[in-house]
Backbone as CSV, one residue per row, in Angstrom:
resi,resn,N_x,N_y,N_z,CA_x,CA_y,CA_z,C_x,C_y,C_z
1,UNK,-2.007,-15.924,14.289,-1.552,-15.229,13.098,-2.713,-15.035,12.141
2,UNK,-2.686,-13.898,11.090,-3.612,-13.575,10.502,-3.042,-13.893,8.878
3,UNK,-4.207,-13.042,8.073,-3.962,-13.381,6.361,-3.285,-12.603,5.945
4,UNK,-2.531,-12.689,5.066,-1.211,-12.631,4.555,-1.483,-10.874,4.113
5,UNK,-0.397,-9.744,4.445,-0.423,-8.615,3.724,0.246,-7.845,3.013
6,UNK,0.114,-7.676,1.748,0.352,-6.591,1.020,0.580,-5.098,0.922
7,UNK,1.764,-4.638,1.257,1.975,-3.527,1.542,3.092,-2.650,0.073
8,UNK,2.291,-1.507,0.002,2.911,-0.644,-1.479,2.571,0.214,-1.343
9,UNK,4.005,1.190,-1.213,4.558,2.464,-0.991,4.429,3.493,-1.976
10,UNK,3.657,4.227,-2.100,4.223,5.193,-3.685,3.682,6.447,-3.346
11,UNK,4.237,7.022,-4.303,4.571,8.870,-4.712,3.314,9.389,-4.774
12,UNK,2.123,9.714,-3.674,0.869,10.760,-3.921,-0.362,10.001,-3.711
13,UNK,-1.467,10.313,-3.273,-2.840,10.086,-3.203,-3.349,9.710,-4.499
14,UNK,-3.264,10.192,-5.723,-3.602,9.967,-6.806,-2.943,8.538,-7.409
15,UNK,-1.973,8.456,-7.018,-1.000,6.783,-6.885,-1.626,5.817,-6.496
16,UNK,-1.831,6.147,-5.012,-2.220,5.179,-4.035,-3.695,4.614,-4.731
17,UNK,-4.756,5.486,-5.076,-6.075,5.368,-5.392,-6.138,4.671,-6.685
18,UNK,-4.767,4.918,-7.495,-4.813,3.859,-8.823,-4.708,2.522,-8.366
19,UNK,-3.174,2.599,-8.062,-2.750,1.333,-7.368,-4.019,0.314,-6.662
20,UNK,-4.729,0.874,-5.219,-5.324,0.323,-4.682,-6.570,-0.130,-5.978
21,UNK,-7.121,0.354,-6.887,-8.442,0.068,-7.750,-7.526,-1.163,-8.397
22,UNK,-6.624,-0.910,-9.395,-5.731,-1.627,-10.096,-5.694,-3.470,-9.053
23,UNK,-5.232,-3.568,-7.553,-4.790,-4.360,-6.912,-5.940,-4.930,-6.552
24,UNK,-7.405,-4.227,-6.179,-8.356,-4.810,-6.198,-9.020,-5.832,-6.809
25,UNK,-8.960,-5.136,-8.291,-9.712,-5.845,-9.027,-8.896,-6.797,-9.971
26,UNK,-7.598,-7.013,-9.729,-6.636,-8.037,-10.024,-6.891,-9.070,-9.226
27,UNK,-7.114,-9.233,-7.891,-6.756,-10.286,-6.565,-8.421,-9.915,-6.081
28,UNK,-8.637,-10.995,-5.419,-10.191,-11.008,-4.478,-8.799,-10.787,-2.651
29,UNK,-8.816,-9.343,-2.676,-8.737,-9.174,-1.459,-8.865,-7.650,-0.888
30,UNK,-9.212,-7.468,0.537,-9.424,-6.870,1.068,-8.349,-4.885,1.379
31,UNK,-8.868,-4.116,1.827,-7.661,-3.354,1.610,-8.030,-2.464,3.136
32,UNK,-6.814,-2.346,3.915,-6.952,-1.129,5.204,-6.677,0.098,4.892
33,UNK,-7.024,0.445,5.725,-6.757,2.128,5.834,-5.463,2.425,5.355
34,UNK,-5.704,3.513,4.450,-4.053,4.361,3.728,-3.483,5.260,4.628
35,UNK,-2.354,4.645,4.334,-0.984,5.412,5.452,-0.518,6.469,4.880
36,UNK,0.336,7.395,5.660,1.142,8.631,5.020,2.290,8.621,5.693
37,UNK,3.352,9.076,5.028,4.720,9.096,5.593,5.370,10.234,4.658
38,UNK,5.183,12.015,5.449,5.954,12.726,4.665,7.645,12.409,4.757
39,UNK,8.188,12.167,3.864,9.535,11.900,3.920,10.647,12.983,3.900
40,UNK,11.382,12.920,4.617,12.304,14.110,5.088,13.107,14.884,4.347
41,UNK,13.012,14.694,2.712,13.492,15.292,1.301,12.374,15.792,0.467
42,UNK,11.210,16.046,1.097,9.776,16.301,0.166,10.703,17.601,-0.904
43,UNK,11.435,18.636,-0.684,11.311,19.212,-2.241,12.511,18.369,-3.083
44,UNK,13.329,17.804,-2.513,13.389,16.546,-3.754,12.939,15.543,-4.774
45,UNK,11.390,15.668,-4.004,10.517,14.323,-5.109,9.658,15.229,-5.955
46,UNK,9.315,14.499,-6.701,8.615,15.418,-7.821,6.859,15.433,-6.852
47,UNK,6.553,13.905,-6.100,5.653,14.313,-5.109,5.851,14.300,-3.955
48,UNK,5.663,15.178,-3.247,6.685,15.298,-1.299,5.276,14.407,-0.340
49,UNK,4.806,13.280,-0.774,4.344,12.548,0.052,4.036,11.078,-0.435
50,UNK,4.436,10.045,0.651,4.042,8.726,0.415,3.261,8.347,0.887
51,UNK,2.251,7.313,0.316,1.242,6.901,0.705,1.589,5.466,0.836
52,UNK,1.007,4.741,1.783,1.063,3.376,1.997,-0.522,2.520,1.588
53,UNK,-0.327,1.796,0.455,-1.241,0.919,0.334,-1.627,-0.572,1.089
54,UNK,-2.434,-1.363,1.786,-2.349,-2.235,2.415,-2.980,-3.429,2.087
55,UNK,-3.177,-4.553,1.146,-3.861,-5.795,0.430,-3.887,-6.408,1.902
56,UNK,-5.145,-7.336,1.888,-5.216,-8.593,2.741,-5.580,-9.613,2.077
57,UNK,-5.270,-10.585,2.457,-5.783,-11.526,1.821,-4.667,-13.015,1.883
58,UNK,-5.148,-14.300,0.789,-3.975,-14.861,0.665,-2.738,-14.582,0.473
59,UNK,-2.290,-15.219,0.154,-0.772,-15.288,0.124,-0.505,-14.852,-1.626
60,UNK,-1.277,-16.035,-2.428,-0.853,-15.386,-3.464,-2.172,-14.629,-4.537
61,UNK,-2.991,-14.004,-3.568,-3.960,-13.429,-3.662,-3.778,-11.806,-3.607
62,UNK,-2.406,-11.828,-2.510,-1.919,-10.403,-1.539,-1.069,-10.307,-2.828
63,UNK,0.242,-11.147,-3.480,0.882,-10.843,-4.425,0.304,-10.854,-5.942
64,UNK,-0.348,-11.338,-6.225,-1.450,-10.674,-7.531,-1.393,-9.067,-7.424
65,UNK,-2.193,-8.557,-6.275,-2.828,-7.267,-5.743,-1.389,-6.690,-6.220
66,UNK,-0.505,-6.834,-5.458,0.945,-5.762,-5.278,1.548,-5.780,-6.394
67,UNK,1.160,-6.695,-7.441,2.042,-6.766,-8.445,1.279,-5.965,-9.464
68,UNK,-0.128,-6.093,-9.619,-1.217,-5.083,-10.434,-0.734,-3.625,-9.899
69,UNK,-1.005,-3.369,-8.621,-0.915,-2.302,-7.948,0.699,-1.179,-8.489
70,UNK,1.368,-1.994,-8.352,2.893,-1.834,-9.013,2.783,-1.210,-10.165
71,UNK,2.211,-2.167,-11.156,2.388,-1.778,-12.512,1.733,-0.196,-12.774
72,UNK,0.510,-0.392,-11.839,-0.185,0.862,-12.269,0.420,2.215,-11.900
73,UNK,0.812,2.343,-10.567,1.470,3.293,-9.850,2.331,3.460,-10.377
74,UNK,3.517,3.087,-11.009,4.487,3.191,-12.194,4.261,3.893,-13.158
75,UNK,3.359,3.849,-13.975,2.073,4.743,-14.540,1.871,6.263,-14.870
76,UNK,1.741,6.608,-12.907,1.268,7.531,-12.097,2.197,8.263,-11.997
77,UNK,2.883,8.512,-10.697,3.896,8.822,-10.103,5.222,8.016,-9.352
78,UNK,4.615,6.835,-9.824,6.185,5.881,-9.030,6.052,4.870,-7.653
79,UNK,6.842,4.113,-7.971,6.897,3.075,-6.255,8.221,3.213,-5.371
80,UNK,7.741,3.295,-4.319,8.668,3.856,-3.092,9.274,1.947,-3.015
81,UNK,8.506,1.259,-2.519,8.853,-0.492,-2.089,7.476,-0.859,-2.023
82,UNK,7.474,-2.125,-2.259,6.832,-3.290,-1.360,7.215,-4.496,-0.924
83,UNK,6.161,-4.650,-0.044,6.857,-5.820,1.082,5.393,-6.879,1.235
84,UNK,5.579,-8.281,1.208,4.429,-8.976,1.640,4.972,-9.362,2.556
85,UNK,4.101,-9.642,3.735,4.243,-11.006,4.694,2.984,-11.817,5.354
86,UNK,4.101,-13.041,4.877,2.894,-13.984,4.179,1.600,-14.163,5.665
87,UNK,1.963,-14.324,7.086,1.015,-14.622,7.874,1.730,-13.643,9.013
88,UNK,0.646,-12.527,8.901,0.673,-10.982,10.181,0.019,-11.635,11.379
89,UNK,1.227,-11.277,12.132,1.290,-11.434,13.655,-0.077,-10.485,14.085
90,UNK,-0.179,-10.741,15.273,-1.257,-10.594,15.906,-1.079,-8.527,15.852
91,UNK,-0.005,-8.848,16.566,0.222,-7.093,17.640,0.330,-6.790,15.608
92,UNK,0.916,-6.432,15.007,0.629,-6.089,13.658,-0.477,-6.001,13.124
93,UNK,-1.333,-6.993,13.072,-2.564,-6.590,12.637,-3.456,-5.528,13.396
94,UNK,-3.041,-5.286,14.282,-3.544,-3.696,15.182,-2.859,-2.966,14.437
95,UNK,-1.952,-2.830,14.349,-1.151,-1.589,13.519,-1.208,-1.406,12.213
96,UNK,-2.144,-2.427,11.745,-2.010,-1.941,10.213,-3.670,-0.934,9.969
97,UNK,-4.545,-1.155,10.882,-5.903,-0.327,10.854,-5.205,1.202,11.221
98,UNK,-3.988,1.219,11.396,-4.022,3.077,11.921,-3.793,3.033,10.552
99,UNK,-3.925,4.748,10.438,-3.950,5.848,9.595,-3.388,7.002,9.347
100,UNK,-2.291,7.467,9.219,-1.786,8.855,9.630,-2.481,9.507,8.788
101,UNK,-3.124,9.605,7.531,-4.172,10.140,6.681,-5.419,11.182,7.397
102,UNK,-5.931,10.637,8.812,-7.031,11.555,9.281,-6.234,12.379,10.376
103,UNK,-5.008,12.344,10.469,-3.810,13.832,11.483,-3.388,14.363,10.399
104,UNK,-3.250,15.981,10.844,-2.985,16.695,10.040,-1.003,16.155,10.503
């Protein structure tokens, strides 16, 4: 098992890039590659894409990050969820380096 991760969902690229600076420099931890998930109501949201933010780190190093990250994106354009878990399984920690960000 690996170090604990931080995961936060929100409304746009411009979100994600607060959030992630915001979660950084709150918590000493690490951050993976940003996810995308167009969601199947895009002209319902005021932004038609989510971005997935990803903290590594401790445990309550990962929740510092998500909770800075939160506040800021709130801010911005808004939070979809987040989720920590506290020690990522192996086959998971492969899956958190993808990216849907570099496919169109």
């Amino acid at each position: 098992m690996g170090k604990a991760t931080g995961i936060i969902e929100v409304y746009g690229l411009v979100a994600a890039f607060v959030a992630c600076d915001a979660g950084c420099k709150a918590a000493n931890v690490t951050v993976e590659p940003f996810d995308k998930n167009k969601p199947g109501n895009p002209d319902e949201l005021k932004v038609p894409l989510i971005v997935a933010v990803k903290f590594r780190g401790g445990v309550s190093e990962v929740t510092a990050a998500v909770e800075a990250a939160r506040e800021a994106a709130e801010k911005v354009s808004g939070v979809v969820t987040t989720h920590i878990i506290p020690n990522t399984e192996n086959d998971t920690e492969e899956m958190l380096k993808l990216s849907g960000l570099d496919k169109n």
